[in-house]
Backbone as CSV, one residue per row, in Angstrom:
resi,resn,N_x,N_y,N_z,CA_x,CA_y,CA_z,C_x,C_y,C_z
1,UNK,9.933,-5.356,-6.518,8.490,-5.301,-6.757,8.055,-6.471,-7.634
2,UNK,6.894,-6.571,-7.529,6.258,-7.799,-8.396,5.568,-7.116,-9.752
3,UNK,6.362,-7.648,-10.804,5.524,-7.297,-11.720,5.047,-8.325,-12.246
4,UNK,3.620,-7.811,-13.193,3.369,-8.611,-14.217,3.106,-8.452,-15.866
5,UNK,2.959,-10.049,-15.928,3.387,-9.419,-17.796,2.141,-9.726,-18.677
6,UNK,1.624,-8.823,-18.964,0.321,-8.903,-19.272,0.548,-9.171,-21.376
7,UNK,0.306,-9.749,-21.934,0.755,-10.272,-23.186,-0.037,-8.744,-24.075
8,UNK,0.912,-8.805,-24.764,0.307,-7.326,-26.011,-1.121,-7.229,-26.488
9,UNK,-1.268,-8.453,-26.885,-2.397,-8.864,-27.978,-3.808,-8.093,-26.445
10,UNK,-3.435,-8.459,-25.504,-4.892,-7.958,-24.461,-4.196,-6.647,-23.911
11,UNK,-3.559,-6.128,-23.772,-2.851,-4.907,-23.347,-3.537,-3.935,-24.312
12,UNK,-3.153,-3.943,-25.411,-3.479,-2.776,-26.413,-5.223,-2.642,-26.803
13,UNK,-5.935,-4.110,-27.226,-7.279,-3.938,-27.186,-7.881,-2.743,-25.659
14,UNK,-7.620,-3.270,-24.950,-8.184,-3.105,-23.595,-7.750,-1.249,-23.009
15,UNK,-6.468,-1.013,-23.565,-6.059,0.431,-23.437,-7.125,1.380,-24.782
16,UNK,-7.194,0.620,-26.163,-7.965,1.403,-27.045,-9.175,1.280,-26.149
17,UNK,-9.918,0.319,-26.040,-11.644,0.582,-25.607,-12.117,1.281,-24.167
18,UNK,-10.733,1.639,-23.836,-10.733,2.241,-22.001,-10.248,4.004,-22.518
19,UNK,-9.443,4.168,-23.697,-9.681,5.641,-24.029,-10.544,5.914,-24.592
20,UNK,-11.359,5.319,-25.750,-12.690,5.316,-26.019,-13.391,5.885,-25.369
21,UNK,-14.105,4.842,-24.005,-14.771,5.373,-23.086,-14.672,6.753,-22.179
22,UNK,-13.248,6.767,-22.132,-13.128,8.075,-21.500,-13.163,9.777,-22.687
23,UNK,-12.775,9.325,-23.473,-13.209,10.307,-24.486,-14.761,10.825,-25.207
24,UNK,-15.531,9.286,-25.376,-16.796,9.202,-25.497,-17.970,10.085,-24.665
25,UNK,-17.518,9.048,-23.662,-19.231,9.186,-22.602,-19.392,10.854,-22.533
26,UNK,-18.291,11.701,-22.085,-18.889,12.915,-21.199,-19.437,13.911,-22.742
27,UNK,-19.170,13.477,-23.901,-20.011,14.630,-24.566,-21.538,14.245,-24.595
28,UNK,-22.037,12.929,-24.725,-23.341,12.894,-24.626,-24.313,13.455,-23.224
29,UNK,-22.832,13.241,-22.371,-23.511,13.927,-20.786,-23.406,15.366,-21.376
30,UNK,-23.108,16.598,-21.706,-22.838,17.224,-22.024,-24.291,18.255,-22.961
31,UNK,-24.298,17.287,-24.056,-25.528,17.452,-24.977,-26.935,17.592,-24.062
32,UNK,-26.956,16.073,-23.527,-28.142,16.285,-22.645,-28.480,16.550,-21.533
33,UNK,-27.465,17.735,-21.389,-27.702,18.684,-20.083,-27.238,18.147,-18.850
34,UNK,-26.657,17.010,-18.640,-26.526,16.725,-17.101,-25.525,17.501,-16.724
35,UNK,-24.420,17.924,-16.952,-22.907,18.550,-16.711,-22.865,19.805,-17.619
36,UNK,-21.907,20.486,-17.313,-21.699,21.910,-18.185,-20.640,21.677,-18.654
37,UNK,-20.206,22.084,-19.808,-18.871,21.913,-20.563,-18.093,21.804,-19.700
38,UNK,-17.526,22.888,-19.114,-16.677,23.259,-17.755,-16.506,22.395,-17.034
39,UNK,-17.689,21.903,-16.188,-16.940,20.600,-15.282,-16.207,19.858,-16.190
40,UNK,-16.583,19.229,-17.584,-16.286,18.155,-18.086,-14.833,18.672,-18.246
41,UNK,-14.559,19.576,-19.057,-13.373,19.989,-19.079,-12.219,20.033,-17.750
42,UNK,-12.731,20.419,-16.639,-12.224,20.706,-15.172,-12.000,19.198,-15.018
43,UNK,-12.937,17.933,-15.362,-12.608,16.622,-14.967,-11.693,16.137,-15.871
44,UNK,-11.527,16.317,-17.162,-10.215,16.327,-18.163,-8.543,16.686,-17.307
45,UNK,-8.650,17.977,-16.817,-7.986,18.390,-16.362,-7.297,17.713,-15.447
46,UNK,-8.319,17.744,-14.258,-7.902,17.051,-12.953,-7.361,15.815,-13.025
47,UNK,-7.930,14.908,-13.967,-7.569,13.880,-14.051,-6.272,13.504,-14.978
């Protein structure tokens, strides 16, 4: 297989601000009514 070597210094920024986002966004969806806890949780899950 082909790998590649992606250098630390952009690896680790880029993994913190990509769990961020995924931890972030769905409570404000949440607050302001678009989703119900439940899905959000069910999309935690699934994913």
């Amino acid at each position: 297989m082909y790998e590649v070597n992606i250098p630390k210094f952009i690896k680790v920024p880029v993994s913190v601000i990509s769990l961020l986002f995924i931890f972030t966004i769905p409570y404000p969806r949440v607050y302001m009514g678009a989703y119900w806890f439940t899905d959000v949780a069910a999309g935690f899950c699934w994913s």
